[in-house]
DSSP file (Angstrom, degrees, kcal/mol; ACC not computed):
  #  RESIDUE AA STRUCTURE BP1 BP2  ACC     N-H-->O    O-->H-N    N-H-->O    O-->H-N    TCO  KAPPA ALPHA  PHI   PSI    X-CA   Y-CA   Z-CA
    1    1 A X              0   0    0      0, 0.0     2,-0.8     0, 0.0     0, 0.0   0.000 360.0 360.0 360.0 109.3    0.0    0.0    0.0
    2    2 A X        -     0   0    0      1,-0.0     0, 0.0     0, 0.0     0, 0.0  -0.531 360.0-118.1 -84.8 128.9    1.6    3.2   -0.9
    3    3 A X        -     0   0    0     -2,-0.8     2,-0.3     1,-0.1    -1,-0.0  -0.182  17.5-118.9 -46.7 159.4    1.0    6.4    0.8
    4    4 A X        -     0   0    0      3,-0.0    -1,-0.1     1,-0.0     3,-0.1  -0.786  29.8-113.6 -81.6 150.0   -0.4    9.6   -0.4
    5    5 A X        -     0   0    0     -2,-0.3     2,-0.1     1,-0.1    -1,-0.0  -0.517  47.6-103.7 -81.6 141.7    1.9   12.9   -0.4
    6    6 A X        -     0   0    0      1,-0.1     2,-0.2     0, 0.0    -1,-0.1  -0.468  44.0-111.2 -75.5 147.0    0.0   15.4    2.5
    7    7 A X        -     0   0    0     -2,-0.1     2,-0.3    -3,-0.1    -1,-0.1  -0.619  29.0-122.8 -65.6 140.8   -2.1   18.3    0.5
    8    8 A X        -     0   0    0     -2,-0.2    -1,-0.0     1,-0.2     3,-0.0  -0.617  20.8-110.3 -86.8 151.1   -1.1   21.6    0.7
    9    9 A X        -     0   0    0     -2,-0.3     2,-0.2     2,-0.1    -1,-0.2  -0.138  33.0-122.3 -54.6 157.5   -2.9   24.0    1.8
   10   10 A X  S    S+     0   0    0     -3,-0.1     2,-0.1     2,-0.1    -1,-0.1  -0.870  72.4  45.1-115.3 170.8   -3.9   26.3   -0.9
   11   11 A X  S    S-     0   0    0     -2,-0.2     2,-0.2     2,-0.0    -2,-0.1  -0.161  99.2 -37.9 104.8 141.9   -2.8   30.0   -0.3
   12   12 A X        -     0   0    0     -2,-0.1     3,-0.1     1,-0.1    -2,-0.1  -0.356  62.5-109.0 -48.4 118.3   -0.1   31.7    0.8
   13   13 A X        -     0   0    0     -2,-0.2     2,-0.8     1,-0.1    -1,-0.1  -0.184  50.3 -91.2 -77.2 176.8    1.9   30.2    3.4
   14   14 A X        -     0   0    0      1,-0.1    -1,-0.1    -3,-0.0    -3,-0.0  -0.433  41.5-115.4 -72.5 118.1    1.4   32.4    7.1
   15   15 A X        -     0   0    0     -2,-0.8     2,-0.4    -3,-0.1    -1,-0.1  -0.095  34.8-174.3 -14.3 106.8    3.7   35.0    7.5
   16   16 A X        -     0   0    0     37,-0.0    -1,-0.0     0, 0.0    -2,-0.0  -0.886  26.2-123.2-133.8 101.5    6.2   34.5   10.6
   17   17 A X        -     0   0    0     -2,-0.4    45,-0.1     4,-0.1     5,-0.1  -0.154  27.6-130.4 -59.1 135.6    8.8   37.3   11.7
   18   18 A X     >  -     0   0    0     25,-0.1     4,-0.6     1,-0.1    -1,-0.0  -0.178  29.6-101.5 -60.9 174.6   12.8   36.0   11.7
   19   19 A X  H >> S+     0   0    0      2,-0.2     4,-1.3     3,-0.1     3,-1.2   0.940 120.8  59.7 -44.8 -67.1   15.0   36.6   14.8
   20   20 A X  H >> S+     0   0    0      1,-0.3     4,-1.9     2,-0.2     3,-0.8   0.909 111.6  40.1 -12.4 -78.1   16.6   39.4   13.1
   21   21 A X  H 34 S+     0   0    0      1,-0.2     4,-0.3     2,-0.2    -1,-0.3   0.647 103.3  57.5 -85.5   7.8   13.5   41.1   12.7
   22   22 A X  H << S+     0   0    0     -3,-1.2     4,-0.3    -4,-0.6    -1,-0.2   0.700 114.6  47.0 -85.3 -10.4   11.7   40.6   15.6
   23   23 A X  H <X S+     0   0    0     -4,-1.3     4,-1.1    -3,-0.8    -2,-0.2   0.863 109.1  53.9 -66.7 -43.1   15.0   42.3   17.1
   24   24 A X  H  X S+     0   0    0     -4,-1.9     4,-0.5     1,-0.3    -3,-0.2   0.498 108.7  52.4 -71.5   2.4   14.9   45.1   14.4
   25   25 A X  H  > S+     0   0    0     -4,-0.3     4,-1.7    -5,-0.2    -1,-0.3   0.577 100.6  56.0 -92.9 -25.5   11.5   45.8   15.5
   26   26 A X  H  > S+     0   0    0     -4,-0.3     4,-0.7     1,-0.2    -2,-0.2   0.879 110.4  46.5 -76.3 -15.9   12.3   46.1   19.1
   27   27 A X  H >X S+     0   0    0     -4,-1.1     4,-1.5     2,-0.2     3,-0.7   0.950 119.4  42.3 -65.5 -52.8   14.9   49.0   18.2
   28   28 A X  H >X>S+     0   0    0     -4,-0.5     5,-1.7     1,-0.3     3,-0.7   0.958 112.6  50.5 -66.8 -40.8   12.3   50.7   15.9
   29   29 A X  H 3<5S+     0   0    0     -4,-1.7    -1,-0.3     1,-0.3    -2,-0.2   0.707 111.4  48.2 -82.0 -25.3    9.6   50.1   18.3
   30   30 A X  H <<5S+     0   0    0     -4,-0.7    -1,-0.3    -3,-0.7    -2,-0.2   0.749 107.4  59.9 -95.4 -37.6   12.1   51.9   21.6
   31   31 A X  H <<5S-     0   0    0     -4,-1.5    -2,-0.2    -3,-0.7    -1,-0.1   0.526 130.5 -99.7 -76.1  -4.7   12.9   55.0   19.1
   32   32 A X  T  <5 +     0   0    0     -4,-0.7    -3,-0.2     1,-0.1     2,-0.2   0.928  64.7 166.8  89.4  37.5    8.9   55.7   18.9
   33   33 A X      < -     0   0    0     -5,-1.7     2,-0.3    -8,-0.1    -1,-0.1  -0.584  35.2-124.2 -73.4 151.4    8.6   54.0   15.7
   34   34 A X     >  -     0   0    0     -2,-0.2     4,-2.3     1,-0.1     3,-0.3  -0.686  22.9-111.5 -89.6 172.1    4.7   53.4   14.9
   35   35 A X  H  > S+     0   0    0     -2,-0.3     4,-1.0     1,-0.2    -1,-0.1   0.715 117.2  56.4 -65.1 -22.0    3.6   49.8   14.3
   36   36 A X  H  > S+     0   0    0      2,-0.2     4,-1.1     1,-0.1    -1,-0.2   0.717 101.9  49.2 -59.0 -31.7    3.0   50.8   11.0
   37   37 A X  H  > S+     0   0    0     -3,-0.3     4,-2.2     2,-0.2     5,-0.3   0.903 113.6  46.8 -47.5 -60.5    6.0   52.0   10.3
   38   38 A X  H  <>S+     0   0    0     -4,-2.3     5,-2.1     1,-0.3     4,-0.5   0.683 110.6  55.2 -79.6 -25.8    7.8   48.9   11.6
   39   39 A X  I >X>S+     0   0    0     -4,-1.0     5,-2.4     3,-0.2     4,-1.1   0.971 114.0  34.7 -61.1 -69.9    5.6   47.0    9.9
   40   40 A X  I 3<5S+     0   0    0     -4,-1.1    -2,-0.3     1,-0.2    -3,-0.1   0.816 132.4  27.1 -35.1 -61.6    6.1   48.6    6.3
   41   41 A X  I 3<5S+     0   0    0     -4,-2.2    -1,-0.2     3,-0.1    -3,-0.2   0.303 127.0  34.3-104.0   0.4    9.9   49.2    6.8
   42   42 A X  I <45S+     0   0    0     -3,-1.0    -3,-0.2    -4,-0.5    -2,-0.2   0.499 125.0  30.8-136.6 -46.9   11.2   46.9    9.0
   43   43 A X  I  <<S-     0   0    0     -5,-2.1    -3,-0.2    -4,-1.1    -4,-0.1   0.704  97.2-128.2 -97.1 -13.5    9.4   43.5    8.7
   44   44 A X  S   <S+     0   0    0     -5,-2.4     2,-0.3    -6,-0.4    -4,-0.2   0.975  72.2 121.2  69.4  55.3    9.0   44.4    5.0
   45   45 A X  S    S-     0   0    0     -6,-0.6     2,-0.2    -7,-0.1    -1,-0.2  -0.780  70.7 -96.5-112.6 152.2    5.1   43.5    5.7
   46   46 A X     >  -     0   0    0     -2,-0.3     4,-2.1     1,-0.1     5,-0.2  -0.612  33.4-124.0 -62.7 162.4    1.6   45.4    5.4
   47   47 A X  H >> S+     0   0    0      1,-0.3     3,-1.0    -2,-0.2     4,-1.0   0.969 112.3  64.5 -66.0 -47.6    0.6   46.8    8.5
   48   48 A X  H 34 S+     0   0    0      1,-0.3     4,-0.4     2,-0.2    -1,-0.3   0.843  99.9  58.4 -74.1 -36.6   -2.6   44.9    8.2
   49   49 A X  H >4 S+     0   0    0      1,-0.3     3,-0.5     2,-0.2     4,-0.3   0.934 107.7  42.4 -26.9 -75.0   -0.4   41.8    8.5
   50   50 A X  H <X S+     0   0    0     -4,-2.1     4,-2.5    -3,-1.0    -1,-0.3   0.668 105.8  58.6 -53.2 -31.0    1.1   42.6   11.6
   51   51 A X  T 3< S+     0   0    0     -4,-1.0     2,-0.4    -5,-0.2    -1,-0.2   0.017 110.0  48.6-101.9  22.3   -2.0   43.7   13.2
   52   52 A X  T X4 S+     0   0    0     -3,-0.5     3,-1.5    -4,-0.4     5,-0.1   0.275 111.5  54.9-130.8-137.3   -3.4   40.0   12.4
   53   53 A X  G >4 S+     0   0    0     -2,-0.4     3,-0.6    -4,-0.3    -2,-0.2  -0.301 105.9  45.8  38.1-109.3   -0.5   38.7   13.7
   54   54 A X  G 3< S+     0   0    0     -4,-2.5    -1,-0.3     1,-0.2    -3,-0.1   0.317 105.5  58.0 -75.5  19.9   -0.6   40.1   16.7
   55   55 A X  G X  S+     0   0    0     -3,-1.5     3,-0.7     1,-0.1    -1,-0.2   0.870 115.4  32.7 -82.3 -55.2   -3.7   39.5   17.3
   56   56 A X  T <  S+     0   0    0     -3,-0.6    -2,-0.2     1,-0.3    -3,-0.1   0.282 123.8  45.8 -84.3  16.3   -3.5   35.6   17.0
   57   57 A X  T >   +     0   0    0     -5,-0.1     3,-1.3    -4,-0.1     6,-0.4  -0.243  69.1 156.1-148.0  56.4   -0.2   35.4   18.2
   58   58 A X  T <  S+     0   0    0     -3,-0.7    -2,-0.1     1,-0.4    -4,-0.1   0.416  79.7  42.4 -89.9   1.7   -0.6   38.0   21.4
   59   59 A X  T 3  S+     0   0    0      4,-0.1    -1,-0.4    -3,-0.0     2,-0.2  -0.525  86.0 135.3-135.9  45.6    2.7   36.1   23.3
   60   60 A X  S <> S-     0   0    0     -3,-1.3     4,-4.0    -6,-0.1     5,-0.1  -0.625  76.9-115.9 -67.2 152.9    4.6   35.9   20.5
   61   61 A X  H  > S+     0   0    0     -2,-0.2     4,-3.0     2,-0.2     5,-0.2   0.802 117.8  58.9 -73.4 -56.3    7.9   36.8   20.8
   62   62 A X  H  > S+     0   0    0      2,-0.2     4,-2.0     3,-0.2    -1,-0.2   0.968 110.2  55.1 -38.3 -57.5    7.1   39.9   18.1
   63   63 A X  H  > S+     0   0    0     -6,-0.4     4,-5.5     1,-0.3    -2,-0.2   0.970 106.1  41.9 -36.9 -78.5    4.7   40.7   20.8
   64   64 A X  H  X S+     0   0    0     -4,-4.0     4,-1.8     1,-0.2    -1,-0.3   0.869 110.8  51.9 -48.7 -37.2    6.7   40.9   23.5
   65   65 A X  H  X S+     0   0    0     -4,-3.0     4,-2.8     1,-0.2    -2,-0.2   0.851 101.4  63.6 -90.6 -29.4    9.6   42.7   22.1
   66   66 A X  H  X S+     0   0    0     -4,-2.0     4,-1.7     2,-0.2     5,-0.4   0.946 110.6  44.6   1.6 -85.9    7.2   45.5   20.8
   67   67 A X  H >X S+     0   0    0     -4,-5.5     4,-2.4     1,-0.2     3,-1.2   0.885 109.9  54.1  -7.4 -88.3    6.4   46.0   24.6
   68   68 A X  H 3X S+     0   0    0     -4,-1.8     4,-1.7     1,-0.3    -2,-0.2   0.825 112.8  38.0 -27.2 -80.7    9.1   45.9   25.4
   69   69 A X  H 3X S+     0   0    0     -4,-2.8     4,-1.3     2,-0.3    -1,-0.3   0.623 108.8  50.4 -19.1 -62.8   10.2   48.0   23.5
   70   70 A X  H <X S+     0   0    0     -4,-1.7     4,-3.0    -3,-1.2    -1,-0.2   0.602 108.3  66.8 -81.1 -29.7    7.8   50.8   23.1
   71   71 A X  H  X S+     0   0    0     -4,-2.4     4,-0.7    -5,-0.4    -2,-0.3   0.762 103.7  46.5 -69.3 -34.6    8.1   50.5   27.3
   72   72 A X  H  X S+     0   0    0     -4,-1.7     4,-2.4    -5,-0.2    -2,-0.2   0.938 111.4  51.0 -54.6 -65.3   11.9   51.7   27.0
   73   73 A X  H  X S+     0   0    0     -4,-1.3     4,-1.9     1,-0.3     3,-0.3   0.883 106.0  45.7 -50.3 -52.3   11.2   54.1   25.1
   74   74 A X  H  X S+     0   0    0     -4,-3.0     4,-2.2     1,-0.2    -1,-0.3   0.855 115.4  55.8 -68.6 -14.5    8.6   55.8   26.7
   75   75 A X  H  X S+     0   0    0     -4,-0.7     4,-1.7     3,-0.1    -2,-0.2   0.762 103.7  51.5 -60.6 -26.1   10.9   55.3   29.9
   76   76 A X  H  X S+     0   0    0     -4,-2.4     4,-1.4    -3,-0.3    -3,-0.2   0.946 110.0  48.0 -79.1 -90.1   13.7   56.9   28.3
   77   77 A X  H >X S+     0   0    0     -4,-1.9     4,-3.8     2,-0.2     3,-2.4   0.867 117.2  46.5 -21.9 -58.1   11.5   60.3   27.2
   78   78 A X  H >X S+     0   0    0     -4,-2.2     4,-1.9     1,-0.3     3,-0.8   0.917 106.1  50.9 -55.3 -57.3   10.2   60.4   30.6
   79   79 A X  H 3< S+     0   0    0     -4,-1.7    -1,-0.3     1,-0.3    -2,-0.2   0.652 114.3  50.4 -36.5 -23.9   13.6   59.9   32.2
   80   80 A X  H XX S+     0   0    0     -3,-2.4     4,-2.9    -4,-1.4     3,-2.9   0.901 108.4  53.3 -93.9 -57.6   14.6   63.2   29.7
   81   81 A X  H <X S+     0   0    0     -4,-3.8     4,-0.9    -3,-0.8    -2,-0.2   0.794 106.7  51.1 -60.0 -23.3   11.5   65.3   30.9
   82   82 A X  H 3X S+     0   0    0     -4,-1.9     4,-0.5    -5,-0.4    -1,-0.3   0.255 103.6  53.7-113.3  24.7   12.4   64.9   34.5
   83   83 A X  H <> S+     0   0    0     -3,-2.9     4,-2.5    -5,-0.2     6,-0.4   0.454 114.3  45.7 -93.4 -45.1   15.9   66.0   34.1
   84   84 A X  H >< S+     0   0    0     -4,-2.9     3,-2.7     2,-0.2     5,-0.2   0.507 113.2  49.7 -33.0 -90.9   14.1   69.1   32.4
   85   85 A X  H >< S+     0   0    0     -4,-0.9     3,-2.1     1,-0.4     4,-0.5   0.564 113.4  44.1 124.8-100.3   11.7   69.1   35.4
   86   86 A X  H 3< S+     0   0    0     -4,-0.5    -1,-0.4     1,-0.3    -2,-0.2   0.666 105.8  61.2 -35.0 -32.2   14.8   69.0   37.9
   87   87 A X  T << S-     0   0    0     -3,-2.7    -1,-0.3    -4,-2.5    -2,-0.3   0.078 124.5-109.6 -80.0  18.5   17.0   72.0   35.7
   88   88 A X    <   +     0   0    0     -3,-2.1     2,-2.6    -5,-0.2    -3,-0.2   0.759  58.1 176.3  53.3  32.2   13.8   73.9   36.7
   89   89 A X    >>  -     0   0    0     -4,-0.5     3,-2.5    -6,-0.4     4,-0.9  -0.285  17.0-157.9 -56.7  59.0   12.4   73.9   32.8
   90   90 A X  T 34 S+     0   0    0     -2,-2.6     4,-0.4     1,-0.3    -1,-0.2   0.430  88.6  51.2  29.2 -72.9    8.9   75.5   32.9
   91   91 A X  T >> S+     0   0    0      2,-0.2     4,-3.0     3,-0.1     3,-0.5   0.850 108.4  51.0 -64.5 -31.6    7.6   74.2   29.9
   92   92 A X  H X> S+     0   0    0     -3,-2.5     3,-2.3     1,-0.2     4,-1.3   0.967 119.4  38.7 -60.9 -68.9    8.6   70.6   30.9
   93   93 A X  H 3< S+     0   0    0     -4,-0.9    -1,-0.2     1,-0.4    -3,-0.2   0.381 108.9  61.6 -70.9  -9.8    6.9   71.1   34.1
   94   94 A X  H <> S+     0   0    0     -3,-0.5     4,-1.4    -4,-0.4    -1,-0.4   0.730 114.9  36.2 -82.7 -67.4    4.3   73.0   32.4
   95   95 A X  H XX S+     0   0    0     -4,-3.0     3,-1.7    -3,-2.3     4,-1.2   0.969 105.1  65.6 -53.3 -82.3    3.7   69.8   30.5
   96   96 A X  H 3X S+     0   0    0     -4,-1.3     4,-1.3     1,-0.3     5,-0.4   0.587 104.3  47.6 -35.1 -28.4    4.3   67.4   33.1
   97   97 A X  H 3> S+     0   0    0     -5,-0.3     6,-2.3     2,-0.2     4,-1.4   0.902 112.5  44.4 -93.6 -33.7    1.2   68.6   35.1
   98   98 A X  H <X S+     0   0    0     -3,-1.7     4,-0.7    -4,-1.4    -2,-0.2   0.983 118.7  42.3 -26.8 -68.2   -1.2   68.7   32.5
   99   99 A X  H  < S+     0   0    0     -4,-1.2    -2,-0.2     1,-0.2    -3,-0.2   0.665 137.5  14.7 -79.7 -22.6   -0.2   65.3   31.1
  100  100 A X  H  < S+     0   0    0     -4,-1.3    -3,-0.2    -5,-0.3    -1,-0.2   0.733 127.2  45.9-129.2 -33.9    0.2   63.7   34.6
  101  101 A X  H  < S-     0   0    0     -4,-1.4    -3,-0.2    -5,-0.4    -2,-0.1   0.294 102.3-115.9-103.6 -23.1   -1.6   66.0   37.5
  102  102 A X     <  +     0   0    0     -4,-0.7     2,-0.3    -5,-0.5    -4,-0.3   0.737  57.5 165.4  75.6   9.0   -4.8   66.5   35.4
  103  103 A X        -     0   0    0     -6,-2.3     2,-0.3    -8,-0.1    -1,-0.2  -0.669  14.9-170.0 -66.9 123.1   -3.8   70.3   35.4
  104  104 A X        -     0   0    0     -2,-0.3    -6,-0.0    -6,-0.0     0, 0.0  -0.973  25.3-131.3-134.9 110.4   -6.0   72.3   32.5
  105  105 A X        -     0   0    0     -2,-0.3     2,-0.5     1,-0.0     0, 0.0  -0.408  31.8-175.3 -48.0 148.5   -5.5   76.1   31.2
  106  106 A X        -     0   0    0      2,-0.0     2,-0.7     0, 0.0    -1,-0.0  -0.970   8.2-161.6-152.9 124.5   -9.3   77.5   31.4
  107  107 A X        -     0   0    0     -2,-0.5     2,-0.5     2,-0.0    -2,-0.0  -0.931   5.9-154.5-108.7 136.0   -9.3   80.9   30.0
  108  108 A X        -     0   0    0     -2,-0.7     2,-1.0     2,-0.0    -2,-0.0  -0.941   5.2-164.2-119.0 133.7  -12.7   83.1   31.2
  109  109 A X        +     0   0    0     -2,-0.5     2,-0.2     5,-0.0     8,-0.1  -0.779  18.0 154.1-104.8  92.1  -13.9   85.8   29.3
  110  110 A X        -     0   0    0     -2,-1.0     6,-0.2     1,-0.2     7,-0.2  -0.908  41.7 -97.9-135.2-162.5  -16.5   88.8   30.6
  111  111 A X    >   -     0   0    0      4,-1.1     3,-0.6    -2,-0.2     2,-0.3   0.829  68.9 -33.8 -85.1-129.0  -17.4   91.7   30.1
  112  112 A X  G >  S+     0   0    0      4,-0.5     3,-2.9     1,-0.2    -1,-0.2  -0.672 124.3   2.8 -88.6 136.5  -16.3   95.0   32.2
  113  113 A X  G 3  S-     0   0    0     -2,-0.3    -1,-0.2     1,-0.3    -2,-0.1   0.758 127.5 -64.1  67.7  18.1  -15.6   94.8   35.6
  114  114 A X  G <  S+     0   0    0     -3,-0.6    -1,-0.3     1,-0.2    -2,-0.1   0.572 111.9 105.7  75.9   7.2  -16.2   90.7   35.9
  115  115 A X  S <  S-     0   0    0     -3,-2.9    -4,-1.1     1,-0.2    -1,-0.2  -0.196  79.3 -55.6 -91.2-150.9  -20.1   91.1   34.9
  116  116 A X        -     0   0    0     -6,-0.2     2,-0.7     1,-0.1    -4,-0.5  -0.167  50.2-101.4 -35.1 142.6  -21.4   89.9   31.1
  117  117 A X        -     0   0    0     -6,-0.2     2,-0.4    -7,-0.2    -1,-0.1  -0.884  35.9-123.3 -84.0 138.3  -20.5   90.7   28.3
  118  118 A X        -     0   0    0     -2,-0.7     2,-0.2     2,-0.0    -8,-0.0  -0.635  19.1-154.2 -63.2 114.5  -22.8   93.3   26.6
  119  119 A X        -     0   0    0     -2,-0.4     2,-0.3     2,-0.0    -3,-0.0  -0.660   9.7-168.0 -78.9 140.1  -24.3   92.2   23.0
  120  120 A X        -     0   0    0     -2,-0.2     2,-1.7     0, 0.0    -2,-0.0  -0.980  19.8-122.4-124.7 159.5  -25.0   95.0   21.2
  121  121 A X        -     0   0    0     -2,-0.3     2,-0.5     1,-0.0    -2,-0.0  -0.660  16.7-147.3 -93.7 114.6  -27.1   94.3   17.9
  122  122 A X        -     0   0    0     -2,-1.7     2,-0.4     1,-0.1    -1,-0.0  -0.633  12.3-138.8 -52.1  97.9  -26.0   95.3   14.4
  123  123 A X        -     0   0    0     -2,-0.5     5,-0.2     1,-0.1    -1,-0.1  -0.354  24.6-107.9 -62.5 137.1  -28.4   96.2   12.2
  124  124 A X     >  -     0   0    0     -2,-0.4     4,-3.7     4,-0.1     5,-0.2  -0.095  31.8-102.3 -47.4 140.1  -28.1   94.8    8.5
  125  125 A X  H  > S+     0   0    0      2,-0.2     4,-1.0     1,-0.1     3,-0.4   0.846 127.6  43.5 -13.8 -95.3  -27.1   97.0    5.3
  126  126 A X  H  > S+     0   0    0      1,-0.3     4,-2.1     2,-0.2     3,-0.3   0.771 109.3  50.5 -42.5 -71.2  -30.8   97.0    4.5
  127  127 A X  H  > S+     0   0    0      2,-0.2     4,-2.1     1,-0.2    -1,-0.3   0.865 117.0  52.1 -25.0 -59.1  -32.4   97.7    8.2
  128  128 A X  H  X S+     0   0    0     -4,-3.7     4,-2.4    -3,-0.4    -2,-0.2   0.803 112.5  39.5 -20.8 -77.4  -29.6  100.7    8.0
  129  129 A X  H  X S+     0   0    0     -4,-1.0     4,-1.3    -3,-0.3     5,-0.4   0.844 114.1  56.3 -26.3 -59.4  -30.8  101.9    4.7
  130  130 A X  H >X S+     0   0    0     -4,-2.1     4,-1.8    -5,-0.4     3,-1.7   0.965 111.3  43.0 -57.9 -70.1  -34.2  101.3    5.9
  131  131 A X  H 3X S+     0   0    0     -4,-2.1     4,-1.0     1,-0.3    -1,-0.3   0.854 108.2  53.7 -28.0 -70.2  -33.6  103.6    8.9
  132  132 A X  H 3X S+     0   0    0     -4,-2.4     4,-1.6     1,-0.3    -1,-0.3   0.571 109.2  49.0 -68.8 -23.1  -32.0  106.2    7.5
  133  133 A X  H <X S+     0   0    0     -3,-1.7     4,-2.7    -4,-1.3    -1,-0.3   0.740 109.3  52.6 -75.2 -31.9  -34.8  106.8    4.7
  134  134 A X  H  < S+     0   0    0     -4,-1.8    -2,-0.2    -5,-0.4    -1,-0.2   0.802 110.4  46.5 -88.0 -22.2  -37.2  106.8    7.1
  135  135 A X  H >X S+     0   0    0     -4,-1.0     3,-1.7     1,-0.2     4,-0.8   0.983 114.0  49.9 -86.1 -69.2  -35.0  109.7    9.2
  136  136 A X  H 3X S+     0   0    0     -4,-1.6     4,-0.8     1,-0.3    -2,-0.2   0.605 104.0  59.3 -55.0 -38.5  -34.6  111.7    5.9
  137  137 A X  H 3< S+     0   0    0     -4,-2.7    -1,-0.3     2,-0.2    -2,-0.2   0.352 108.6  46.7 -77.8   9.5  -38.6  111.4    5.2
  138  138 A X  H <4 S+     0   0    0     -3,-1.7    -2,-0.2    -5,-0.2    -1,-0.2   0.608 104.9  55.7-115.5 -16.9  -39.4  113.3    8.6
  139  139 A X  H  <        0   0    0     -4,-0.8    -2,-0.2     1,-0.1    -3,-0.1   0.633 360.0 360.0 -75.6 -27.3  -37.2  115.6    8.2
  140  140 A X     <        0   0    0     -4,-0.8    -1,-0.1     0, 0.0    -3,-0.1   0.452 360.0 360.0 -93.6 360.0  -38.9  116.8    4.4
């Protein structure tokens, strides 16, 4: 009895990142690369690729170093903002309470003297016109 040779699958086969690049992704991924980027330029992929990926593969090794990754990096900015923050930078600190403290500019606008402001109404061209005949016919 001879075997049959297994069927292939039909299709493309699935797409699986090397070593290489799941390392050149963790680099991209630590400089503030987006995942789109990294996809496109770095895994030589479409993004939509990657983002099916790592969906079915969410402790993959791509995965992780992603994290990983993008978790340095934002450790690294902050670490940069709070030497501002300590050289007494303003704006950093300026930021830093906003983005972290819930601190909000609120500009308030009134009128004179803290009350309303006063609307005053504009008449149209035409009201104007209107007006102005009507001034000129009491006067003849």
């Amino acid at each position: 009895m001879s075997r049959k040779p297994k069927a292939r699958k039909p299709g493309r086969p699935r797409w699986e990142p090397n070593e290489k690049q799941i390392v050149e992704a963790k680099v991209a991924a630590e400089a503030g690369t987006t995942q789109e980027d990294i996809a496109i330029a770095v895994l030589r992929c479409a993004p939509s690729t990657l983002y099916e990926y790592l969906r079915r593969n969410q402790n993959s090794e791509l995965s992780e170093a992603l994290k990983a990754g993008q978790s340095r990096g934002r450790a690294y900015v902050a670490g940069k903002l709070r030497q501002l923050i300590d050289h007494g930078n303003p704006a950093a600190t300026i930021f830093y309470l906003k983005a972290q403290a819930g601190w909000r500019e609120k500009q308030e606008i009134t009128g004179a003297d803290g009350g309303p402001i006063q609307h005053a109404v504009v008449p149209t061209v035409t009201e104007y016109l209107r007006r102005l005949a009507k001034a000129k016919a009491r006067k003849s």
